[in-house]
Every structure is written in C-alpha cells, then in structure tokens.
C-alpha positions as CSV (number, residue, x, y, z in Angstrom):
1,X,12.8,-20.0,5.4
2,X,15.7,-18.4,4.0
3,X,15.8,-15.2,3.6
4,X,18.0,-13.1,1.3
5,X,19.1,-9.8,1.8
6,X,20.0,-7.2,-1.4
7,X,19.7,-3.7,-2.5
8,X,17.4,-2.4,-5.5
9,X,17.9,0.5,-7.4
10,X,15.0,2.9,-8.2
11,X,15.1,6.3,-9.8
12,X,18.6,6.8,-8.3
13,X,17.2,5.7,-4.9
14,X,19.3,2.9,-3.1
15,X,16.6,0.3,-1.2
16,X,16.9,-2.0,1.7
17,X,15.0,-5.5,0.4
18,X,14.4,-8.8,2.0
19,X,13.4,-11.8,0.0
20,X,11.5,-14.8,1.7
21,X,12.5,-18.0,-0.1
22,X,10.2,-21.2,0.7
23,X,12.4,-24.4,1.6
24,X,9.9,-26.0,-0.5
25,X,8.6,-26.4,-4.0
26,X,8.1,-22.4,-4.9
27,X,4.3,-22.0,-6.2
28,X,3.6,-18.4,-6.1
29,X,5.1,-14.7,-5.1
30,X,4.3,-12.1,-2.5
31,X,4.7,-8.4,-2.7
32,X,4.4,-6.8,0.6
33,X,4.3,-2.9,1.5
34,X,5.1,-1.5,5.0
35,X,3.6,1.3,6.5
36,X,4.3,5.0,6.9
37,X,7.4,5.0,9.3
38,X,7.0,1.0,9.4
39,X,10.3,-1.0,8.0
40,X,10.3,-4.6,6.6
41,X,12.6,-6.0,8.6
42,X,10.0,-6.9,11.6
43,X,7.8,-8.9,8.8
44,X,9.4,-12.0,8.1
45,X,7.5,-13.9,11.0
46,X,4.4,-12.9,10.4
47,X,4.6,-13.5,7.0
48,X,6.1,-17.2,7.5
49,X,2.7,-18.6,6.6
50,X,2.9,-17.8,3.3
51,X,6.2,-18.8,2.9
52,X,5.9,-22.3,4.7
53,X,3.2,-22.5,2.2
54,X,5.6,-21.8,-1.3
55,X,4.8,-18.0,-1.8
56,X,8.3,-16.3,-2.2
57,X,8.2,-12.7,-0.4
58,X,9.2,-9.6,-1.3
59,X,9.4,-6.8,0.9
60,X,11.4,-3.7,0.1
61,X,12.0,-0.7,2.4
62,X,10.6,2.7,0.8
63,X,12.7,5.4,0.3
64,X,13.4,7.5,3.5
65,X,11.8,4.1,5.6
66,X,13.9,1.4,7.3
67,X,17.0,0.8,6.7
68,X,16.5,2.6,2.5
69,X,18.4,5.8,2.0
70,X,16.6,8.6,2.1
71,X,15.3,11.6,4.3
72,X,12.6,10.6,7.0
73,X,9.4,9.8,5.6
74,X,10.0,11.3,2.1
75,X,8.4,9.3,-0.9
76,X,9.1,10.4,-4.3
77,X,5.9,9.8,-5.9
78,X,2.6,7.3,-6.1
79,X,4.2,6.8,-9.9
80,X,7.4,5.9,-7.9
81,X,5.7,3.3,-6.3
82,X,4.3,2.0,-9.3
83,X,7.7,1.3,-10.5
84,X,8.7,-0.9,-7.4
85,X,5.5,-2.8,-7.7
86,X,6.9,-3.8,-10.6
87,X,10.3,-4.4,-10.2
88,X,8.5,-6.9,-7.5
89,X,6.7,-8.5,-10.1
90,X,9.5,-9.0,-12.0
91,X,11.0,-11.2,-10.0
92,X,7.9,-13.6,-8.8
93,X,6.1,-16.1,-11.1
94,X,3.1,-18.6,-10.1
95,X,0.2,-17.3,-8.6
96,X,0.9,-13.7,-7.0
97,X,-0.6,-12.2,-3.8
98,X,-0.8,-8.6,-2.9
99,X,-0.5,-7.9,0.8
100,X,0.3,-4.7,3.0
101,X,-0.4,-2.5,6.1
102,X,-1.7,0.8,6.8
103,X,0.0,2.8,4.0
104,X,1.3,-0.6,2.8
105,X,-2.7,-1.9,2.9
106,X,-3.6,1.2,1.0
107,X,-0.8,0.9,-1.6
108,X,-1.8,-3.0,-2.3
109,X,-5.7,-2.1,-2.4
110,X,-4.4,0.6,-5.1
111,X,-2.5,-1.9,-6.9
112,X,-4.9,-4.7,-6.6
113,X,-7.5,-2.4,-8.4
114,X,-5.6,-1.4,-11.1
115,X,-3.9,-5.0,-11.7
116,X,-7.0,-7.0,-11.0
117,X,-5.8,-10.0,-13.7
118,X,-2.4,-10.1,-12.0
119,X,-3.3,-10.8,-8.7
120,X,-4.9,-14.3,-7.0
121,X,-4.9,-13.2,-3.3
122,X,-4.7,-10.5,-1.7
123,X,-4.3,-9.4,2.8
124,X,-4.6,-6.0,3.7
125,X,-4.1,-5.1,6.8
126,X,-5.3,-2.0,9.0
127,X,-5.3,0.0,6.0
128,X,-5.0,3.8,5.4
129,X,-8.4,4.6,4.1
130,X,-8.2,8.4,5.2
131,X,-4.6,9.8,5.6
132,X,-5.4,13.2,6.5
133,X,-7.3,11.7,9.9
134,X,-4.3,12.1,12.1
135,X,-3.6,15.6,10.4
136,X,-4.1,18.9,12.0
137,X,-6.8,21.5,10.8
138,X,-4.2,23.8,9.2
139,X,-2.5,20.5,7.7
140,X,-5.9,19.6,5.9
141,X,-6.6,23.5,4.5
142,X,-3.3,24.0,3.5
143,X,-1.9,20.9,2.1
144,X,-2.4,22.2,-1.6
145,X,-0.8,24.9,-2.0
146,X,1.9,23.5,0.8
147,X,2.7,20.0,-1.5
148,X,3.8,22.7,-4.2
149,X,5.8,24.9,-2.8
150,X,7.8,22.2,-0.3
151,X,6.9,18.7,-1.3
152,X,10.5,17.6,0.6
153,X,8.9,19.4,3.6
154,X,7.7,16.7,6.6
155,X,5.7,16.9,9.7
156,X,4.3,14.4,12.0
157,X,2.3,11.6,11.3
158,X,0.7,12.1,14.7
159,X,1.0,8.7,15.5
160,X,3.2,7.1,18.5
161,X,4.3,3.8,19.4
162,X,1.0,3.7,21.7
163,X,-0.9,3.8,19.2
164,X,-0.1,0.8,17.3
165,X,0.5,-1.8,20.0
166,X,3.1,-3.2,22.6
167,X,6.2,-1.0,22.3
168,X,8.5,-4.3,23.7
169,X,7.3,-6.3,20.4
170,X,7.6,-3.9,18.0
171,X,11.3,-4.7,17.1
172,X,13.7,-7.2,18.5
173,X,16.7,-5.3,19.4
174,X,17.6,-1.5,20.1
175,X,18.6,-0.8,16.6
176,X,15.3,-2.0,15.0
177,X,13.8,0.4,17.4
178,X,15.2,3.4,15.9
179,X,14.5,2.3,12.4
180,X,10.6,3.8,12.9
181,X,9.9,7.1,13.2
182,X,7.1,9.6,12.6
183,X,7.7,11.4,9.5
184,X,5.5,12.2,6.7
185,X,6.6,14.5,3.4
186,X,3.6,17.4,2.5
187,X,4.1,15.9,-1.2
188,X,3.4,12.4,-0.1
189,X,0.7,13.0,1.8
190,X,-0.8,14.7,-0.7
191,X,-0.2,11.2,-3.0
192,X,-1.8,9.8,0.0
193,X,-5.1,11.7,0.1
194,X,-5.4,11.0,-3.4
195,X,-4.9,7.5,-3.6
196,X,-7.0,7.0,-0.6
197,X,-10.1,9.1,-2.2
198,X,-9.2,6.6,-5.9
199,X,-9.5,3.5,-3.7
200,X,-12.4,4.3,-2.3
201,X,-14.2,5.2,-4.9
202,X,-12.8,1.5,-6.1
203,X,-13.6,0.0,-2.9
204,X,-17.4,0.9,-3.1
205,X,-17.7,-1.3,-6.9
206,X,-15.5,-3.9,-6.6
207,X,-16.4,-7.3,-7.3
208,X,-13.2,-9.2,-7.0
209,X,-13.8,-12.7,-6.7
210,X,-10.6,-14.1,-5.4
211,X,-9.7,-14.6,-1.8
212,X,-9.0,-11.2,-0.1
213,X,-8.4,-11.2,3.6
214,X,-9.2,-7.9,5.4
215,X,-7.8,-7.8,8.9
216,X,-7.9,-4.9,11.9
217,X,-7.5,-4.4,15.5
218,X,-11.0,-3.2,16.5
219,X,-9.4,-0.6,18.8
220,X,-7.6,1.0,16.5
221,X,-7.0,4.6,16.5
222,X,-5.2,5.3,13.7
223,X,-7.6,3.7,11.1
224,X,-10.4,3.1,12.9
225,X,-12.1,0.5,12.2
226,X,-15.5,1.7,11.1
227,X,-13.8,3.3,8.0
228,X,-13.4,-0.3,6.6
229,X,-15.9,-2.1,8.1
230,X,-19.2,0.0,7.3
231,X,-18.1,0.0,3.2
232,X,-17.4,-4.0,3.2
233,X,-20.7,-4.3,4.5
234,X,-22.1,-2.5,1.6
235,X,-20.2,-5.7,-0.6
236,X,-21.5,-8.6,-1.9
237,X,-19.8,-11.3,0.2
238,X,-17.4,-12.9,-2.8
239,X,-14.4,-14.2,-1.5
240,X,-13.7,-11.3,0.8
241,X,-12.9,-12.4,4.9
242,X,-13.1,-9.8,7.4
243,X,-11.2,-10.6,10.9
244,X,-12.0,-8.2,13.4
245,X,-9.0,-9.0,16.0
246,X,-10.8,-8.0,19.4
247,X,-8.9,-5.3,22.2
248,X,-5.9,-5.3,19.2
249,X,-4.6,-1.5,18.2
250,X,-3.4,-0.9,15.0
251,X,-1.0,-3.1,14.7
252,X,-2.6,-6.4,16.4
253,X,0.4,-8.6,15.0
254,X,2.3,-7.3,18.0
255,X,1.6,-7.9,22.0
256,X,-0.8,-9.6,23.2
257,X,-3.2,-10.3,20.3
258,X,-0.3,-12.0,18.2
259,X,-0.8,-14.8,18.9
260,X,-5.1,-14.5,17.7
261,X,-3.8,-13.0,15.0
262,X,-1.5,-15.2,13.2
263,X,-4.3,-17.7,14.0
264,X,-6.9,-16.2,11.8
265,X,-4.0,-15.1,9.2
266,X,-2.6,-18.6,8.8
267,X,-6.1,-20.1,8.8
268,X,-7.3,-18.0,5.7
269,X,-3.9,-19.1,3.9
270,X,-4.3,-23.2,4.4
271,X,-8.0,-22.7,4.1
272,X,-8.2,-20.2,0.7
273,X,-4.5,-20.8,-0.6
274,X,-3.1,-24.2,0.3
C-alpha cells in the first residue's frame, strides 16, 4: 500500500486527506467517512483489505476532525458534505464502494440512498441511526430553537474512550491520541437528527441488491445494536450481510475483537468483491 498524503480545499475549509493506492492493478475506489470526533488517520489498516484487493481509498478529515482545520466538532452543513462526497468521486473510477462509521456509517447509508446507481458495495459500520441518544433531555427539547441562534455552539457527545473500545489501540502514538475528542456543534447535530430520521425512513424500503456489509459490536453503547438489527430483520435478505462481532463495543476494530473483526471484514470483500 502506498499511501499519499494531500490537502483539499472545500468552502474555504483546508482538509487533512489520505489516499490508499493499491500496489496492484487499480479496479475500483473507496470513499470512507470517519466518525464524530474520529480522524482518518487510524484507518489505513483496517481498510488494507480493500486496498490489497485494487479499491483506491479515500479518506478525508472533516472540518474541525483530525488533523483538518477547524473548531472541535464543528461541521458546516449535510450540503457541505455533499460536496466532499463528490470531490471523492471525482477522483475514483471503476467500481465505487461507500464505507463509514458511526457518523461516517450514517453519512454513507445517506449517500448510498441518494446515489443508488453510483455505488457497487457498500460497509457501514456501527452506524449513527439515532444521534440525539447520547444527548441530554434539555439537548433534545431545545436543539431547535438552539441550532438557530448558535449553530457554532458545541457540547459533548457524551461519549468516552470507554465506550468505544481498548483506549491502548485506539491510536499508535501520543499525538494521535489527542487528535479525538468529544465535541459536537448544536447546528450539526441538528444535520444529524435529520439525516438520521431521512435514512431511516430509507432504511425501512430499500431494496438494494448489491453487496452491503453491516457490521457492530453487539455491546455497543453508543449505537446499540438493536437500532440496526431489529429494521434489517424487517428486509428482504438481498445481498445485505450482517456481522454481529460478539463482547466488541463500538468500535470492535480495536482490542481484543480486531482480530474477529477484520476476519469477517476481509472475508465479505474476497467473498462478494474479489
């Protein structure tokens, strides 16, 4: 793998972006989306499968995320995502996957439903099918009338290192370490809630027929599991996988079920994309 590090300019925001090129014949692209307070530069290993099998990666730091310019956890807008999705796109050819986790999962589920003819594949991991979960009582009453008045405003997530797995794995060195953190704009949340409640709504009628993996700790806390799991039972089968990775939290890429999980991840990508 080599990987390629640039900068992308978006609506006069400055990015941090990785690209995963194959040492192989290139035959497709992947667009990948980190989660809230997540940065990209942890994914390269587990997204090696893909790569060893020709999918060139692209994985860009959202504003205010990693090592992007920014205020903590401030996103300009859903439509501002839009616009990086294709700027992405732009740069891939061959057949293109969709991939992501928690906020990134919800993001790619959103873009996978509106881009349906685009896409071939698509992972989503541990995603974010109800943001306002971790939120507080007067977070969920007043978010409103709060997203209008101070949209730049953050708070919280209300998630901690914890609750997503082994803190020793989730970065490599010191410095990575500081790159998370636990901030969420009231104007992005709100994005949030509403492109949660769209992909639902999607979610309960959709009949893609390509390979979509779906994969979750089944001790997660932060999107529990039952969220996902009791509307893909109310699917027809398709080509949709569901891998439940057992005592994993909500990021079961890291500790001790890494290893279970880049089993089932890089089986489904010899088995449904080599």
């Amino acid at each position: 793998m080599r990987i390629e590090v640039s900068q992308v300019h978006i609506q006069n925001q400055t990015l941090h972006r990785l690209t995963l090129n194959p040492e192989i014949t290139v035959r497709g692209g992947l667009i990948f989306f980190h989660g809230q307070g997540d940065f990209i530069d942890r994914y390269p290993s587990i997204l090696k499968g893909f790569v060893d099998a020709g999918y060139r990666c692209i994985l860009t730091d959202m504003p205010g995320h990693g090592r992007s310019k920014g205020k903590r956890g401030v996103i300009p807008s859903l439509g501002f995502a839009d616009e990086l999705l294709q700027d992405s796109l732009s740069l891939l050819e061959g057949e293109i996957v969709i991939a992501g986790h928690s906020m990134g999962g919800l993001m790619a589920m959103r873009f996978l439903f509106q881009n349906v003819n685009i896409f071939e594949a698509a992972w989503i991991s541990s995603p974010l099918l109800d943001p306002m979960l971790q939120a507080n009582r007067w977070m969920k009453i007043a978010l409103p009338l709060a997203a209008q008045i101070s949209p730049s405003t953050t708070v919280s997530t209300g998630v901690s290192n914890s609750d997503c797995g082994d803190k020793i794995d989730r970065a490599e060195t010191d410095e990575d370490q500081a790159l998370f953190h636990d901030r969420i704009s009231i104007g992005w949340a709100r994005e949030l809630r509403d492109a949660a409640q769209e992909v639902r709504e999607e979610l309960a009628k959709m009949a893609f027929k390509k390979p979509i993996l779906f994969t979750q700790g089944d001790s997660d806390s932060v999107c529990p599991i039952q969220i996902l799991e009791d509307r893909l039972k109310k699917l027809p089968s398709n080509q949709i996988s569901f891998k439940k990775i057992k005592e994993a939290l909500h990021e079961p890429f890291c500790g001790s079920t890494r290893g279970q999980f880049l089993t089932h991840l890089n089986h489904w990508i010899a088995h449904e994309l080599g």
